[in-house]
N, C-alpha and C positions, 0 to 999 in steps of 0.2 A: 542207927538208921542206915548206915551204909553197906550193911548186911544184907538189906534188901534188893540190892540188883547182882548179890553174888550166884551165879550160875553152878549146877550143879557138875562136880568134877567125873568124866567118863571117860571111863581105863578104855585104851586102844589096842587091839593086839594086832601087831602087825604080822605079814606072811615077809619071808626073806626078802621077793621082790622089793614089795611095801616098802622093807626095813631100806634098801637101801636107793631106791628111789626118793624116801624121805631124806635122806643123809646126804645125796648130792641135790637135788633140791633146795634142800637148805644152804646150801655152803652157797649155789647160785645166786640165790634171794638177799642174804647176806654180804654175796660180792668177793665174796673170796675168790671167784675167778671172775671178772670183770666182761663187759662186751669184747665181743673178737678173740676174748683168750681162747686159749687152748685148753683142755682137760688135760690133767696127765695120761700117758697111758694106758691103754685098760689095764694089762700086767698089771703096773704101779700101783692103779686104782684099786683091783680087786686085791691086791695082796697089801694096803691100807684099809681098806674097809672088811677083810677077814672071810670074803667069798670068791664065788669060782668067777673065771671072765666069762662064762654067759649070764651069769644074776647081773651083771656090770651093764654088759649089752642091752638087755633086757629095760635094766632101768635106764638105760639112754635112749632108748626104743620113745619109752613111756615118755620121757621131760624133755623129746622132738617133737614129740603127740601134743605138748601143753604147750608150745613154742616158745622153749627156754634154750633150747641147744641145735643144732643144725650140724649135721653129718656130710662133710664131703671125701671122696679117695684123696689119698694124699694127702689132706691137709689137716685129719681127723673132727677130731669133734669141739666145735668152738659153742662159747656162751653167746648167745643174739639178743641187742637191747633189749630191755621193759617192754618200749610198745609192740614188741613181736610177742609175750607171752599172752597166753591166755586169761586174762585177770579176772575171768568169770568164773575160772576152775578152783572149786576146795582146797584143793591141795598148794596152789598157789598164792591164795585169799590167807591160809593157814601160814605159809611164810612170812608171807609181809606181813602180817599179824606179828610175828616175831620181832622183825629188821623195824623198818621206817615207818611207826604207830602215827607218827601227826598225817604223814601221809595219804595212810589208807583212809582214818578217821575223816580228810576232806573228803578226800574221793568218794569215800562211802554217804556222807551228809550233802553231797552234790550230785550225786547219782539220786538220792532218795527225792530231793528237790525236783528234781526235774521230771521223775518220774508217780512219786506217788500221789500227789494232788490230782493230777488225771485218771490215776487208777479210782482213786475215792471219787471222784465225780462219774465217771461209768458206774463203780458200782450202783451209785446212786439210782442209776437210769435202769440200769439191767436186775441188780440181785435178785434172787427168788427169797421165799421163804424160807429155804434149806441154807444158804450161803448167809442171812439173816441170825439165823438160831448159830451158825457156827462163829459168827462174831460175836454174839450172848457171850458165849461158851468160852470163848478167848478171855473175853472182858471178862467173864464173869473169872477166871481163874487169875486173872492181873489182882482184884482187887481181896481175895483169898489168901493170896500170895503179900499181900501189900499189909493185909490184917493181921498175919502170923508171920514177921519176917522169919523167925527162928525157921522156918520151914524151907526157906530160901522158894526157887522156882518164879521169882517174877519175871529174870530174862527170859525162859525159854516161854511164860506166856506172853510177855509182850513179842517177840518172834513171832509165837502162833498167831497172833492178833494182825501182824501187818502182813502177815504171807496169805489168811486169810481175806484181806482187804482187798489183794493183787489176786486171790482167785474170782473174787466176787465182781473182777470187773468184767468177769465175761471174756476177756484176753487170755486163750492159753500162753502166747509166751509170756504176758506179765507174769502168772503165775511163776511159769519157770520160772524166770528172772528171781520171784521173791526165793525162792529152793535153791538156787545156784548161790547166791551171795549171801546166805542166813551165819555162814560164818562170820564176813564183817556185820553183819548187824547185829551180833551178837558183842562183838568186841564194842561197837560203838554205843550198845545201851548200857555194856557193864562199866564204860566210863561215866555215861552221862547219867548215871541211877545213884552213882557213887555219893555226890551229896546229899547232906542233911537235906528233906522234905520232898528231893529230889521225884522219887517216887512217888508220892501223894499229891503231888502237884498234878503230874501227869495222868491222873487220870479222870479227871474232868472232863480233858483234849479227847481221849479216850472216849468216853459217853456220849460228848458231842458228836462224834465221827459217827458212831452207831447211830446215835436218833437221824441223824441227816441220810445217810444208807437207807433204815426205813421208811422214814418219810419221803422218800423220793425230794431232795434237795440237793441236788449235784452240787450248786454253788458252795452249802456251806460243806456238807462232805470237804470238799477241796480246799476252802479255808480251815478248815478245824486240824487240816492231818497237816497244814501245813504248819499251822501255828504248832503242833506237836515236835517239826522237824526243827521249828526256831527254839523251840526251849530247850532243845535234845544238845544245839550245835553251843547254846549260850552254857549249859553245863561243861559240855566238855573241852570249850573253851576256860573256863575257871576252874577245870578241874585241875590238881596239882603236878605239875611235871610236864604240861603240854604249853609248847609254845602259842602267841600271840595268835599265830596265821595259822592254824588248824585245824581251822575251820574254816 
């Protein structure tokens, strides 16, 4: 059963930037150079990481842009806490994915809380019949997926299913918001799908939220996606390896 919230594996190929934007990146996210540190210097850097000092530049350019790093004359280029990164960016969601898991998994179950009950209740009010068929279409691939685990693909339809929810409310930023962070919600369903039944539980929560979208029921919309987010945070709370409070 636990098969069924495994996500399907997609090869990355990266461009040299990428390469090594990923590699100091990570070492950031990871802490190996802490707040206020200093990086080494670029020399140092580019001839440890195996490229020229403008690829180096380049990717300091880039993890300034994400607000991991801060460039001044003189004093070069230091790490800036957490709450100065950008935690809405891939690239950065993709880190802490890596590093502090109980972490993001709150953040991510606390974000969803706050946010998607309202998005289900709009949609309620708002969806057409097009944003309607495209919830089917979600659902109808969750429970495909849920029927043939061998086939895997349940995370990436339950992903399509609640990015789908935050289009149908009529909110383009909600939307965005769902497209910007589908990498932690992607970690936090392949935790919470991991147990036995896990998956076939969830999708009743599932149907409810669709029939309440059609029928124009804002109220239960909002309770059903919520009840969805409480079973989600109770999984990956018992799930193995995560501490007490992470959730």
């Amino acid at each position: 059963m636990a098969s069924r919230g495994r996500a399907k594996i997609v090869v990355r190929f990266l461009t040299m930037h990428q390469r090594v934007v990923d590699e100091i990146g990570r070492r950031v996210a990871a802490g190996v150079w802490g707040p206020g540190d200093a990086l080494p210097v670029e020399d140092a850097l580019a001839a440890e990481i195996g490229v020229s000092r403008g690829v180096v530049r380049e990717a300091v350019k880039a993890l300034v842009a994400k607000g991991m790093l801060h460039v001044r004359p003189r004093t070069g280029t230091r790490v800036l806490p957490p709450e100065h990164w950008n935690h809405l960016d891939r690239d950065v969601l993709r880190w802490q994915q890596a590093g502090d898991t109980a972490a993001l998994l709150r953040d991510t179950g606390e974000l969803r809380r706050i946010v998607e009950p309202e998005a289900a209740r709009l949609a309620a009010e708002r969806a057409g019949v097009e944003e309607v068929r495209v919830l089917h279409e979600a659902l109808a691939a969750m429970e495909a997926a849920a029927a043939d685990p061998g086939l895997g693909g349940y995370v990436e339809a339950d992903i399509a299913f609640h990015r789908a929810l935050l289009d149908a409310s009529g909110n383009r930023l909600l939307g965005s918001l769902g497209r910007a962070v589908d990498i932690a919600l992607e970690h936090s369903f392949l935790v919470s799908t991991q147990a036995p039944g896990a998956v076939d539980a969830s999708l009743p929560g599932h149907r409810a939220v669709v029939r309440a979208v059609e029928t124009r029921d804002p109220a239960a919309a909002a309770a059903a996606v919520l009840a969805i987010i409480e079973a989600a945070d109770q999984e990956i709370a018992q799930s193995p390896g995560m501490p007490g409070d992470s959730v």
